[in-house]
C-alpha positions in Angstrom: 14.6 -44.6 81.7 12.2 -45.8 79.0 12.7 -44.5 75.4 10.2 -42.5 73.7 9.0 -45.2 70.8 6.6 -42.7 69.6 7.6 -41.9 65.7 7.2 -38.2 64.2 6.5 -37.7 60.7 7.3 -34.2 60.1 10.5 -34.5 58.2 9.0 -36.7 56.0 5.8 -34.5 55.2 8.1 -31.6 54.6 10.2 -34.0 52.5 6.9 -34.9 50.0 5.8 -31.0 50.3 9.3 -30.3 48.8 8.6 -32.8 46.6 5.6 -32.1 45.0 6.1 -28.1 44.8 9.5 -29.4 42.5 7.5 -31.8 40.4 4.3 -29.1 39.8 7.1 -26.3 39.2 9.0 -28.7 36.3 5.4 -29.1 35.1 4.5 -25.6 34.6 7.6 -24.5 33.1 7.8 -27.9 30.6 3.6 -26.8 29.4 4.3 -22.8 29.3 7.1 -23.8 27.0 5.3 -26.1 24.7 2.5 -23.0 23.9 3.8 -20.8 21.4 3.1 -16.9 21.9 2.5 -14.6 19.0 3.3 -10.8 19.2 0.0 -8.5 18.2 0.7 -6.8 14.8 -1.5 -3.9 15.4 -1.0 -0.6 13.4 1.3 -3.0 11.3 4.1 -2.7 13.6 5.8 -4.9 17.0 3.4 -4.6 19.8 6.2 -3.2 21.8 7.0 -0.2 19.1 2.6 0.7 18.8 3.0 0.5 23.1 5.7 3.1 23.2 4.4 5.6 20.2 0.6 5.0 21.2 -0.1 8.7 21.4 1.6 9.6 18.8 -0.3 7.1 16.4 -3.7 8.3 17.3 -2.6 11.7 16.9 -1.7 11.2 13.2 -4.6 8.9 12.6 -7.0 11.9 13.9 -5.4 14.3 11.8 -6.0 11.5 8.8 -9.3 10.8 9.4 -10.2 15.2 9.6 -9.2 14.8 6.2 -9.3 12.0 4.2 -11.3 8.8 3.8 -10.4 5.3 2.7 -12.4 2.7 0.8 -12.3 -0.9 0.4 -14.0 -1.8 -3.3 -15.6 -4.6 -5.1 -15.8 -7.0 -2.5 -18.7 -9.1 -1.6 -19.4 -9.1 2.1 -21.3 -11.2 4.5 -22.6 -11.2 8.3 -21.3 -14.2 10.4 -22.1 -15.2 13.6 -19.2 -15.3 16.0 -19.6 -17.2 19.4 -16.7 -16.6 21.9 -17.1 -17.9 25.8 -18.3 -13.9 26.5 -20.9 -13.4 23.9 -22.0 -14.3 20.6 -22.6 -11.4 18.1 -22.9 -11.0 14.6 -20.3 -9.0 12.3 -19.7 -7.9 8.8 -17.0 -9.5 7.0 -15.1 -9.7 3.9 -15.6 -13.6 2.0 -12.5 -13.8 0.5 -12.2 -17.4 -2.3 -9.8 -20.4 -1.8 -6.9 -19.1 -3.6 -6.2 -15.9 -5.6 -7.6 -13.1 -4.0 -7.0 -9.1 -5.3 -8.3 -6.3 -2.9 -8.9 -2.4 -4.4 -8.8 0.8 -1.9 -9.5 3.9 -2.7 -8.3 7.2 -0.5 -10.0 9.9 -0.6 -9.8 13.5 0.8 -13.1 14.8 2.4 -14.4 16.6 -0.8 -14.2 13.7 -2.8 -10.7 13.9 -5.0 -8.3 10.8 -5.1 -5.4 10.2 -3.7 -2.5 9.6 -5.9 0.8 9.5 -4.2 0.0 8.0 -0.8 2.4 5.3 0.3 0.2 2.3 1.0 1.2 -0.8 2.7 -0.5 -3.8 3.2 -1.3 -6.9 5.3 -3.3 -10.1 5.3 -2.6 -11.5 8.8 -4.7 -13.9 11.0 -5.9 -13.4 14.6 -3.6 -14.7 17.4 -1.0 -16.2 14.8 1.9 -14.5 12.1 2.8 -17.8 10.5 0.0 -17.1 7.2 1.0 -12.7 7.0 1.4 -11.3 4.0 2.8 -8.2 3.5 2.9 -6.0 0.2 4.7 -2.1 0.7 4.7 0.4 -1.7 1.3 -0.1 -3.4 1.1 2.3 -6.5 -2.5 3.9 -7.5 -3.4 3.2 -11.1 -6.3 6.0 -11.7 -6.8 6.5 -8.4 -7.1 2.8 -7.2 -4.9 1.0 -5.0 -4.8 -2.6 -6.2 -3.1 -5.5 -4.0 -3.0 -8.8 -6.6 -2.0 -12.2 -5.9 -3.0 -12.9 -2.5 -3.0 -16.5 -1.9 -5.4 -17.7 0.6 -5.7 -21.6 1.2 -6.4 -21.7 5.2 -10.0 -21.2 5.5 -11.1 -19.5 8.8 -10.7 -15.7 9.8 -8.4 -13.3 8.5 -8.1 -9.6 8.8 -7.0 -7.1 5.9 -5.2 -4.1 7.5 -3.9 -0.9 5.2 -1.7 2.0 6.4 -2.0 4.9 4.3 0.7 7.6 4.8 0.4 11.2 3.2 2.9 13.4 4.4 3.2 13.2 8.3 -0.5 11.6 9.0 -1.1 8.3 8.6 -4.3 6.7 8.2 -5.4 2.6 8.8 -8.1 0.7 7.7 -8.7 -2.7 9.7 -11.3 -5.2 7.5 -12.6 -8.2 9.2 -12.3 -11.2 6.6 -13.2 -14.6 6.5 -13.0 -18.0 4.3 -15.4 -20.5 4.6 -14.4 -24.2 4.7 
């Protein structure tokens, strides 16, 4: 009887399949690891927390916005062109300085009459990062203003200046684009 010299390879391929699917699985894992993720701080609270109360949110922000109005004062504002890999458009921001920076708001029902005793809170935060936020609660109005002072800003790039405004059970938010130049 004569032996069958002919050699097969298939355990080996399916040896260096394995192989490779471990080594590109320990790859994946070791790079998703290294990126950090940031949690979206919209309507000033945990992504997960604005998710779950959605409804409920834009139900007490229409109610604000039927009656009352808020204004961001004194501020010198600029259009900037913004190029992302979708589209490029222009948009209308706040130019805040290197260094100190002090924001005023106003709130204002519909006919016109200030706001006094509002509970105003609010935040400098960057897009797509929480390391730079600052956060200031319980804003008191002096003569109707709400003042925010001694807001350090050194990082120049984009920022966005959010305010939440509560009276009573609606609750208002004001979301300003803001940017410092290099």
């Amino acid at each position: 009887m004569e032996k069958n010299k002919e050699k097969t390879f298939w355990p080996h391929m399916i040896l260096g399949f394995l192989l490779i699917g471990i080594t590109l699985g320990y790859w994946t894992v070791k790079h998703a690891v290294s990126l950090p993720v940031q949690e979206s701080n919209n309507y000033m609270m945990k992504y997960q927390q604005a998710d779950i109360h959605i409804n409920d949110i834009i139900e007490k922000k229409a109610q604000f916005d039927k009656s009352y109005k808020i204004e961001l004062l004194d501020v010198a504002k600029e259009k900037i062109a913004l190029e992302n890999a979708k589209r490029a458009k222009d948009e209308t921001v706040v130019l805040v300085k290197n260094g100190m920076n002090s924001f005023k708001y106003k709130v204002l029902s519909k006919n016109n009459h200030q706001v006094n005793d509002a509970n105003v809170t609010f935040l400098l935060t960057r897009p797509h990062t929480q390391n730079d936020d600052i956060l200031k609660e319980n804003i008191l109005s002096k003569n109707g203003i709400y003042k925010i002072e001694n807001i350090h800003i050194e990082k120049p790039g984009r920022y966005l200046l959010q305010l939440k405004v509560k009276i009573g059970d609606e609750t208002g938010y004001l979301e300003t684009p803001a940017y410092l130049k290099p």
